[in-house]
N, C-alpha and C positions, 0 to 999 in steps of 0.2 A: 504494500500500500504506500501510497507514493507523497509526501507532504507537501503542502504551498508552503507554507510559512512556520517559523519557530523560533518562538523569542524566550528569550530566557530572563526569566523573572528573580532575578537577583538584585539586592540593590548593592552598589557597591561606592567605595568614596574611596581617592586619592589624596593624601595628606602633602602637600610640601612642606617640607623639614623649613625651608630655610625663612618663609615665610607665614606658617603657621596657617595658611590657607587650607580651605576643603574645597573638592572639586566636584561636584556631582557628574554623571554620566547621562543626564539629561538634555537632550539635540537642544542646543543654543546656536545661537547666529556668530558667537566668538569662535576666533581660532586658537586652539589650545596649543597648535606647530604650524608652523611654517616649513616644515620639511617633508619633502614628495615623500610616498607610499610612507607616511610612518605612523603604522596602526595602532601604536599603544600610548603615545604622544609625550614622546620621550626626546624629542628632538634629535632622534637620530635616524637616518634611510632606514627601512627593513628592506631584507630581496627573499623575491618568493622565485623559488626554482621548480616546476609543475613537471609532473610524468603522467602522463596519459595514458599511458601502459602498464601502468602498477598493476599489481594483483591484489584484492583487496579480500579478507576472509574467504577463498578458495575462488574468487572471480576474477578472469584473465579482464585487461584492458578497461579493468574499472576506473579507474585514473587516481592521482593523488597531490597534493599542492604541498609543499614543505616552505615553511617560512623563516628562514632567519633573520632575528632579530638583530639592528644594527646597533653599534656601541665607537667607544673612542679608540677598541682596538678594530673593529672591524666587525666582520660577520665572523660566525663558529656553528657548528653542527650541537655545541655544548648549550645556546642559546637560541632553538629553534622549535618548532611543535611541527606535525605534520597531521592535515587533515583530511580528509574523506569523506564523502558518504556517507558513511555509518558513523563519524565522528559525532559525540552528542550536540558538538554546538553547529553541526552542518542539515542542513534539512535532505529530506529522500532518503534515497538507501542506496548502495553500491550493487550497482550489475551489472554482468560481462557486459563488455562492449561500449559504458556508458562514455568514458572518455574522458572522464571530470580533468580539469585543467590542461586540454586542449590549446588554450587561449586563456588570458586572463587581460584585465585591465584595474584601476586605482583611482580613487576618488571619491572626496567627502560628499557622496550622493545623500547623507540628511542631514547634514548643516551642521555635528556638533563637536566640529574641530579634528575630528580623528577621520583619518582618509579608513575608508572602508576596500573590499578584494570583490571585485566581482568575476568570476571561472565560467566559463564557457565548456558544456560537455553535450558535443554536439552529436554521439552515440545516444543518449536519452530517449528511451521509447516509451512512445505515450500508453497508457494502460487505455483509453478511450478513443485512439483512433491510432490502426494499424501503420496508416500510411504515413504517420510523421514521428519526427526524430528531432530531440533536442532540446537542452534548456540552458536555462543564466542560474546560477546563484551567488545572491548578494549577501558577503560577511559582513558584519559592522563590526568595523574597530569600538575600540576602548583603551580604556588606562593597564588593563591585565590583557590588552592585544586582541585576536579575532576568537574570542570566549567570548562574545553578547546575542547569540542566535541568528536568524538571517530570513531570507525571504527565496523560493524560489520562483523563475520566471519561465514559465511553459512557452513556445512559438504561440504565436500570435492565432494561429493555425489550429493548437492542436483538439480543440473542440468543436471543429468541421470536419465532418467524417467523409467530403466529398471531397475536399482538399490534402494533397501531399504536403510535406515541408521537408528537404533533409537538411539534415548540417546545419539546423538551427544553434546559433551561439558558435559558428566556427569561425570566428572572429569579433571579439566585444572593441569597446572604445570608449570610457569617458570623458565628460568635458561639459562646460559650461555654451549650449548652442542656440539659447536664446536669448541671451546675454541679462539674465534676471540673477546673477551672480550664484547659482547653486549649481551644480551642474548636473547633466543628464545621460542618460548609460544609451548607445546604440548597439546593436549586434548585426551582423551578415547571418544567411543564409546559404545553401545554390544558387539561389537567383532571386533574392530579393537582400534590401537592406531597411532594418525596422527601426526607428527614432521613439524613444519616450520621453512622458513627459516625466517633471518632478514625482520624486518618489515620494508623497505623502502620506505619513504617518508611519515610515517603516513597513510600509503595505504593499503587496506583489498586485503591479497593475494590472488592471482586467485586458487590459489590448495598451495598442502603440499608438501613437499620436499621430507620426507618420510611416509609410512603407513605398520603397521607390522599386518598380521591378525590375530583373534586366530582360532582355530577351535571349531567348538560345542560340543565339549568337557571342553574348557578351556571359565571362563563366569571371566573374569578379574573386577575387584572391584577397589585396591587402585594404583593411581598412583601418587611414589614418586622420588622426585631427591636427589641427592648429590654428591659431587665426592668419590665415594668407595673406589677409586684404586689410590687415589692423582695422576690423571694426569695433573691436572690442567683444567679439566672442568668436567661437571656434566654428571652422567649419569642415567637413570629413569629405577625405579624398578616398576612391573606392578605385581600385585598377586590377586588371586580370588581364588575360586574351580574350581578341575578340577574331573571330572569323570573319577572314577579309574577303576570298574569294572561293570560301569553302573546302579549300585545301589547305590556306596558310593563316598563323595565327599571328596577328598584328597585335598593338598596344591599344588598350582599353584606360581611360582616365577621366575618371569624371567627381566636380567640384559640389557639393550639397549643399546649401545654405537653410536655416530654418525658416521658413517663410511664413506669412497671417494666416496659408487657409492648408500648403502642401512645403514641399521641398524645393528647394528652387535649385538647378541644375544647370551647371555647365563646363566643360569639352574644352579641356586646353588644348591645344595642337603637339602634337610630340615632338619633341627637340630633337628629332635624328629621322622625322620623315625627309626621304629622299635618296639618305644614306645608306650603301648597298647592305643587304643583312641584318643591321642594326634594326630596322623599321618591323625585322621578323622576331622581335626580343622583347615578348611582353615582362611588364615586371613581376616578380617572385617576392618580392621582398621591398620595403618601406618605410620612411623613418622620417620624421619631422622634429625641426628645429631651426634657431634663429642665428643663421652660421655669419653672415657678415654684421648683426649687431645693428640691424636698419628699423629693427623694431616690428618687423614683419619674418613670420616664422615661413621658411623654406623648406622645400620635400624636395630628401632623396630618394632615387630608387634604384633598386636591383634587377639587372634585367641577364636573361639568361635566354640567347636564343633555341625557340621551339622546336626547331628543324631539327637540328642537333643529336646525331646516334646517341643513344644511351649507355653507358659503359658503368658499370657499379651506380652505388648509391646517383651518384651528379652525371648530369648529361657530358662531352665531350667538349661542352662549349670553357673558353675562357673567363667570359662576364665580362657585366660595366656597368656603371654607374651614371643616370640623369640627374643633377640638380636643375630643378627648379626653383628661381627666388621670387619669393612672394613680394608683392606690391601694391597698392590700391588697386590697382588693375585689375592683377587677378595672376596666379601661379603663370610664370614663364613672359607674360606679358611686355617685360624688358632683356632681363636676362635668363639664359640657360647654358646651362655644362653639362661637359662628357667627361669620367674619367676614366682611366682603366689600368691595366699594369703597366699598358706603353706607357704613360703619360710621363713625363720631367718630375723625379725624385720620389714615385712611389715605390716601393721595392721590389725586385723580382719582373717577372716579363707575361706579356701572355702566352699562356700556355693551354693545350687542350685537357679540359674536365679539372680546370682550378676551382670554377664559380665562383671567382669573384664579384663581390655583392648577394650571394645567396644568405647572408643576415644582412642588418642594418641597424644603427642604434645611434643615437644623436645625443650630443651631450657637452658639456664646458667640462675638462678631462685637465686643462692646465688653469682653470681660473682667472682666463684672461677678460671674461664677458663672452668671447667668440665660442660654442658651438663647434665641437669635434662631430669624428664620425668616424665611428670603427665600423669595418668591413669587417666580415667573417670568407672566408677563403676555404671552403671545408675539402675542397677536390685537390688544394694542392700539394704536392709531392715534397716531404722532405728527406732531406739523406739516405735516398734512395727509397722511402715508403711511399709510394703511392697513395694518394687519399687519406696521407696524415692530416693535414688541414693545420691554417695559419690565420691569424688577423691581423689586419692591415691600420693602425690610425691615421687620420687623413686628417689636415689642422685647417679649423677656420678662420677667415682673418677679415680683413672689411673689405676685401676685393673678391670675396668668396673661399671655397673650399681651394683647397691647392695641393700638390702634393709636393710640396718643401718640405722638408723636418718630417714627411711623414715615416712610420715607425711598424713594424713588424715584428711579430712574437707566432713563437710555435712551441711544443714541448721540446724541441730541442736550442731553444735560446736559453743559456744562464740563468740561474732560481728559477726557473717555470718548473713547477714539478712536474714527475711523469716525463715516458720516454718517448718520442714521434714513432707512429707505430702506423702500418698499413690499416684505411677503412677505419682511423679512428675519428676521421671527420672535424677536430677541431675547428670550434669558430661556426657551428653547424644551428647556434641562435650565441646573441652577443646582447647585455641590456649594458647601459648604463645609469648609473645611478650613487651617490655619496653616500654610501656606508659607514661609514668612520666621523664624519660631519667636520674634515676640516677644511670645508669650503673646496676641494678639487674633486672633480668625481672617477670614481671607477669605473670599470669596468669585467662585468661579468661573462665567462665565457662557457660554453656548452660544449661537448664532444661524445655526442648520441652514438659514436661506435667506439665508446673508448672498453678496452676489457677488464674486468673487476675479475670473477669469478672463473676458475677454471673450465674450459668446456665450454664455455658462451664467449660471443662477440659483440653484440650491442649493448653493454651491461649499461654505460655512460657513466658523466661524470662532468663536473661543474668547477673552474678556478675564479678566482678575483686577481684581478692586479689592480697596484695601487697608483692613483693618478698624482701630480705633481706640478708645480710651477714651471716645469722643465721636459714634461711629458708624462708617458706613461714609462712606469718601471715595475718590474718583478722584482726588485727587492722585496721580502716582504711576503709574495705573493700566497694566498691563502687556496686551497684546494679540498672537496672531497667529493665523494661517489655514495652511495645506497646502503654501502656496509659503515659508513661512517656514523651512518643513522639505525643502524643494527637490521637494516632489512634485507634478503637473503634471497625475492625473485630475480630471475636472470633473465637476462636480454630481455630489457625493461626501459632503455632508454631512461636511466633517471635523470632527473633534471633539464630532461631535452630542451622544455618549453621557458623561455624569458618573458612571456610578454603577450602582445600581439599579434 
């Protein structure tokens, strides 16, 4: 039996020592932090590291979200809870296939300072209508972290028994997008994408405010927010392949706004129509942020052409990179870049089955104001392994992304623990985000076929390096895998998922 909603009736209060205050955990309009994902509002980053493949009480591919909690040495496995399904403070139950943390997204959706987790488990099958799959659910932070119950959110779908829905919740988003200062949770579909409104009273909404559809033609992949157009609230970029002439798959992008009655909609032009192959590269991968400091956030993408024989995990293609910079205009409007491994000072070369750009993650990594971007490179070869994989940092500055000073690490660069190993994929999801709170941020990296466990291959496994005034550095750098957490299923991908 399947639950909407579970709140957990505890009252509880936070004491600060230094000022003798109490703090209720009742949704106020103040903010208790000012620092991104930090659920228990402690003024330090948490990172949630998601496996969608966990096994959950004897269920393959139930999924599971692990959270570490951030501090002034960083993150630890010693500082972390991991939740489920069946967790008391999560609503539903764990079943094969369900998916939980697929996707995740971050954000104070009820107003009362502490950024809440919303997971995406887009395997969820409806008990009341065969033909759909898929839900959201929403954690509420607090001061003892995501222990306050939560709410779950069924497709919009799934109590029309005449309508399909798959891969509901296989990409969430929050953000503030009608600029009323709270913000509001969107999810993708296959082929729709669903906007809601404010989440009032801690209540799982009846339907969605809006829903934009694509056609079958257009098979949408990454969905990203930011404000492009500096209006003062966000608006979501959706990109996939589109079928161009039924054979070949082009680039699909398009801009959402929330509009008085629907979504208002529109079609940047691609920064590499014309140019031979490039135009066959839709994007895989997505990541926003405000890299030249204009005050208008900019999207990069990862494009990985379609055509591309298949060869292990990553197609044969090398990858690249679009930015677009945002402007009143509207995304690309003035400016657009390409970069790739040719390009002046980023390292290494093109090569076939690198996938450069198959992750993406935006972020101020040196604390300059300006906006990094680590690439994830999961195809590339090192010392001789094949599809060890690498990540690439790429610096922002006020003339845009560049590849000066930019910076590469793999398991075989110095302090990275762990050995470069074939098929281990490093850099196969990459978040960024200040762990540690001293103002530079890190960055998080995945390696979905890294091996824990004798006898398996995809066990994975998750690093931190530490960011700097000066770059990014593995001094330092913090690592662990599934067992570090005492869990013992194999080829589980743990930690695959960062984010989006």
């Amino acid at each position: 039996m399947r639950v909407r909603n579970l709140a957990v009736a505890v009252a509880v209060t936070v004491v600060a020592a230094s000022a003798g205050l109490s703090l209720t955990l009742a949704p106020t309009a103040s903010a208790v932090t000012t620092a991104a994902d930090d659920f228990n509002g402690d003024g330090f980053t948490d990172l949630v590291v998601a496996t969608p493949q966990a096994t959950v009480d004897g269920s393959t591919d139930a999924g599971s979200v692990t959270v570490l909690y951030g501090s002034a040495d960083g993150v630890s496995p010693a500082r972390s809870v991991t939740l489920t399904q069946n967790s008391a403070e999560v609503p539903s139950t764990a079943e094969y296939g369900d998916r939980f943390g697929s996707t995740y997204a971050t954000g104070d959706l009820d107003a009362d300072g502490y950024i809440d987790l919303v997971v995406g488990s887009p395997g969820e099958r409806m008990d009341y209508n065969s033909g759909s799959f898929g839900s959201l659910t929403v954690l509420w932070g607090g001061a003892n972290g995501l222990a306050n119950g939560g709410i779950e959110i069924d497709s919009p779908l799934a109590d029309n028994a005449w309508e399909d829905e798959k891969d509901f919740a296989k990409k969430v988003a929050v953000a503030d997008f009608d600029g009323d200062g709270t913000p509001q949770l969107a999810a993708l579909s296959r082929d729709k994408l669903w906007v809601y409104d404010d989440l009032a009273g801690r209540t799982a909404p009846t339907g969605a405010k809006y829903s934009e559809y694509f056609n079958a033609y257009i098979e949408p992949r990454t969905l990203t927010v930011g404000d492009f157009t500096g209006a003062g609230r966000a608006q979501l970029v959706v990109t996939g392949p589109k079928s161009c002439d039924g054979t070949t798959d082009c680039q699909f992008t398009g801009v959402y706004t929330w509009g008085a009655d629907r979504l208002d909609g529109v079609w940047p032009a691609d920064p590499s129509a014309g140019a031979s192959g490039e135009n066959e590269a839709p994007a895989i991968a997505a990541a926003a942020g405000d890299i030249d400091h204009d005050g208008y956030t900019d999207l990069v993408t990862g494009h990985i052409p379609s055509s591309a024989a298949t060869a292990g995990e990553y197609s044969d293609a090398a990858g690249f990179l679009h930015i677009r910079y945002g402007s009143a205009e509207g995304l690309g409007a003035h400016r657009s870049d390409t970069i790739d491994q040719d390009t002046s000072g980023v390292p290494g070369a093109n090569e076939p089955s690198d996938n450069f750009g198959a992750s993406l993650a935006v972020g101020d990594v040196t604390g300059d104001g300006y906006a990094d971007v680590a690439v994830g490179v999961p195809g590339k070869t090192v010392s001789g392994a094949t599809q060890a994989g690498a990540v690439v940092l790429l610096n922002g500055t006020a003339t845009g992304l560049t590849g000066t000073g930019a910076q590469a690490f793999d398991q075989s660069t110095p302090h990275v623990p762990g050995v470069a190993k074939a098929d281990d994929w490093f850099g196969s999801a990459v978040r960024i985000s200040d762990v540690d709170g001293n103002g530079v941020a890190d960055v998080a990296i995945a390696a979905k076929g890294e091996d824990v466990f004798d006898g398996s291959t995809r066990d994975g496994g998750d690093w931190v390096l530490r960011g700097s005034t000066t770059g990014l550095t593995a001094s330092g750098a913090a690592s662990f895998n599934e067992e570090s957490f005492g869990f013992t299923y194999p080829n589980a991908e743990f930690g695959s998922v960062l984010g989006g």
